[in-house]
N, C-alpha and C positions, 0 to 999 in steps of 0.2 A: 504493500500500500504506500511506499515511499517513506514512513514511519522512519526516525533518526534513533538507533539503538546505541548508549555509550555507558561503560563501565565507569562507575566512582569508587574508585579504590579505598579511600579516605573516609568516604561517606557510607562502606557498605551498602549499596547499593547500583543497580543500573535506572540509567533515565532515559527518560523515551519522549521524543519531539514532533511535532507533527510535521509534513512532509513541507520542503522548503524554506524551516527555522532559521532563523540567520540572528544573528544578536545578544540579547542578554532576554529573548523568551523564554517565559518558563516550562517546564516540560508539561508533558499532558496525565504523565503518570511515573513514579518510581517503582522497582521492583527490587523487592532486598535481596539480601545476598551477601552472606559471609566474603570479606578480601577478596573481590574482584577482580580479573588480572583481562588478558585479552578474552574475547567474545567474538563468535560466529552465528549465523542464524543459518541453515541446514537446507537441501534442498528438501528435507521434510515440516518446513514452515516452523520447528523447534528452536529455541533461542539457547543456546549453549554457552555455558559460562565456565569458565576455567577460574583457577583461586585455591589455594592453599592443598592440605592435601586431599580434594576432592573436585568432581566436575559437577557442574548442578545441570538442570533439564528445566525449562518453561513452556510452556506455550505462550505464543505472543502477545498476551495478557497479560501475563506474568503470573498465570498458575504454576504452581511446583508441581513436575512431573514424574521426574526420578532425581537420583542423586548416585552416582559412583564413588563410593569412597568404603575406608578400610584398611587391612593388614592385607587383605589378597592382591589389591588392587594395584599395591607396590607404589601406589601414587606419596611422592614428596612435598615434590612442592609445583603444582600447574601450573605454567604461565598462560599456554594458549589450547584448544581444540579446536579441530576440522573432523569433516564426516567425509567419505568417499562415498561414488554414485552406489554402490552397495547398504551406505546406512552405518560401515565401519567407524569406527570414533577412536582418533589420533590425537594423542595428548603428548607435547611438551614437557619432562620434568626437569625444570632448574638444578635440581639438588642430587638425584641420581644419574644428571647429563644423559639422558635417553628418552625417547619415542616410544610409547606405549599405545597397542591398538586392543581395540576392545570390539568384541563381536556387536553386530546392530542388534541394539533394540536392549544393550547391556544396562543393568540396573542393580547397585547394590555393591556390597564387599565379594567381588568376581574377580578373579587372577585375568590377563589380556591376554590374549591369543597369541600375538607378536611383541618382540620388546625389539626394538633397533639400539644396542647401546655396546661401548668397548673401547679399545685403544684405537682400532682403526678405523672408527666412525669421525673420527676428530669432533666428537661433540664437547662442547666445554659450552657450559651455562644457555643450553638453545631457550629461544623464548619463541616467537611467532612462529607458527606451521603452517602454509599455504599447502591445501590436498585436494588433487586434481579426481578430475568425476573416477578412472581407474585404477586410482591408490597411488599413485607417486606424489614425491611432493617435497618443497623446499624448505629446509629449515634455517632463521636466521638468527646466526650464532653471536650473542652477546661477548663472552670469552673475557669473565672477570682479570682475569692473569695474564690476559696477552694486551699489545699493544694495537694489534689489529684485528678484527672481526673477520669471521663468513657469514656467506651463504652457500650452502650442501643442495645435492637435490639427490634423491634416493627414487629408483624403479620403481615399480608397483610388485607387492610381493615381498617386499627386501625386507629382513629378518634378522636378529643374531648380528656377530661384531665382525660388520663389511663398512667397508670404505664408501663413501658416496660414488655415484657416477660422474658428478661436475662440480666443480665450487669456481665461487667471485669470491678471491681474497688478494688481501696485499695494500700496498699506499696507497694506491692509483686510486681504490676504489672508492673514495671519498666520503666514505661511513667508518669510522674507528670501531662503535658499536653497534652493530645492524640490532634490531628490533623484531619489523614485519615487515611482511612482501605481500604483493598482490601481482597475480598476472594481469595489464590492463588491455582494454579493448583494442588498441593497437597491438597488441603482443609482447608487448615489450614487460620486463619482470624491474617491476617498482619494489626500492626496498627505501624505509627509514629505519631512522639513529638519529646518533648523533658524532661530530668530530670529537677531536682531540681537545677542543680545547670544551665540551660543553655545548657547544652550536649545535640545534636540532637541523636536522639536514633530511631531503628525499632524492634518491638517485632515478636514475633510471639507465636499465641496461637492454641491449637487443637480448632477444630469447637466446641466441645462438653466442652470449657472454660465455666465456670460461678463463680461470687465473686473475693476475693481476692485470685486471683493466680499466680504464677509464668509463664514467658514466656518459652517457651522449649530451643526459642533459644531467643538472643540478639545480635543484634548489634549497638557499641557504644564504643567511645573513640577517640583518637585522629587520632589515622590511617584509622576511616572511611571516612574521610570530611562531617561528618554529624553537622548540624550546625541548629538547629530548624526546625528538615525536617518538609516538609511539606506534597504538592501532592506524591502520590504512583502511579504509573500501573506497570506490568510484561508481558513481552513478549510472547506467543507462544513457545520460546527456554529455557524460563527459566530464563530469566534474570529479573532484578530489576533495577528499577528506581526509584529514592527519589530525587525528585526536593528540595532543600533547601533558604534558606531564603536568603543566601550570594552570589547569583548570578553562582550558582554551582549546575549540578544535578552530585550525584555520583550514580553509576552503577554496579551491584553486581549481581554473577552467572556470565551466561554464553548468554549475548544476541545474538540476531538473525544477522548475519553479513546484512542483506539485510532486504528485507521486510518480514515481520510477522505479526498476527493480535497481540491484546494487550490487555491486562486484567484490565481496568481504576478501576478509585477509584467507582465504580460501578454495572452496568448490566452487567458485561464481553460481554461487546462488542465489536467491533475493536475499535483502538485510545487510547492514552492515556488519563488521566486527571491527570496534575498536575498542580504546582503552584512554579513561582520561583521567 
């Protein structure tokens, strides 16, 4: 319905805008929620919350549906979830540095099917997962201890402690700590961070990126209001959305005045996913 979905970390809670909000509007409704971290809404119309060590389930009202959490579920600490065209549910863990999948339609203290984690995954501190309709998908590597960030992209399928298939790392690539990615409607694979020095920053690379390269485009500096962006989705119209850390999303191109579907930090499915 074009409906603005954003995590309040702070405030425990998600807040929801009605379609085309620009300003200091007030939302149309909140939805609680223990430590909020990034968020997707599913090509099953379900609003998915990631946060602490559990993933919660809503319907886009904000009924509570289910909840993932537990000793089985091996969940640490969630930054993000995506769903693949099957319904699977891909979770992020901060603290155990691995990709955790969960059978569709998972509910409860349930062990995951797949765990993606090890030395040779190079995961260190992943936070956003963008998951394609087939199960592959990009993970954007914060990497508390390093000086430079990735992004990983992992097959459909991929299990146990294997190596990605591609990564964008190194100086070039103008994020020190990548965040979240979206694939946008041009193709091209959007990630935000922030630099080296604290500057929120949003790159953008061609699909066919790989190693240490340069973004084509960049955006960053003071006239963005980018401030340690965080969550990404894009409109239907074209527009961009960067939820940031300072209680600010900024908004770039040309968004949908009304309702539009939305391209989250994920499955392109309707809904955003960000994190403010």
């Amino acid at each position: 319905a074009g409906n603005q979905y954003y995590s309040r970390q702070a405030d425990n809670e998600v807040v929801v805008y009605a379609p085309g909000t620009v300003g200091t509007s007030a939302p149309i409704r909140s939805i609680p929620v223990q430590n909020p971290a990034l968020i997707t809404i599913g090509s099953d119309n379900k609003l998915y919350v990631a946060g602490g060590n559990r993933v919660s389930i809503f319907s886009l009202t904000g009924s509570p549906l289910a909840q993932i959490s537990g000793p089985n579920t091996t969940i640490q600490y969630s930054l993000d979830v995506d769903i693949d065209g099957a319904g699977n549910i891909y979770v992020s863990d901060y603290i155990s540095e691995s990709i955790l999948v969960f059978a569709s339609g998972s509910t409860g203290d349930v062990a995951p099917t797949r765990t993606i984690g090890g030395n040779l995954t190079t995961l260190e501190a992943p936070y956003g997962i963008q998951v394609f309709s087939d199960g592959s998908f990009w993970v954007a590597n914060y990497r508390n201890n390093s000086p430079q960030g990735n992004a990983d992209f992992w097959p459909a399928g991929s299990n146990g402690n294997m190596a990605p298939t591609k990564s964008i790392s190194g100086p070039n690539m103008g994020i020190t700590h990548p965040v979240d990615s979206i694939t946008n409607s041009a193709g091209q694979l959007v990630i935000s961070g922030y630099t080296s020095n604290g500057d929120g920053a949003v790159a953008f690379f061609p699909s066919v990126a790989i190693g240490n390269v340069a973004p084509t485009t960049r955006i960053v500096g003071s006239n963005t209001h980018l401030n340690r962006a965080l969550g990404l989705a894009e409109d239907s119209c074209g527009g961009l959305f960067v939820a940031n850390y300072y209680h600010e999303v900024a908004i770039f191109g040309t968004p949908c005045a009304g309702s539009g579907s939305v391209n989250s930090g994920g499955s392109q499915s309707a809904g955003s996913g960000s994190s403010a």
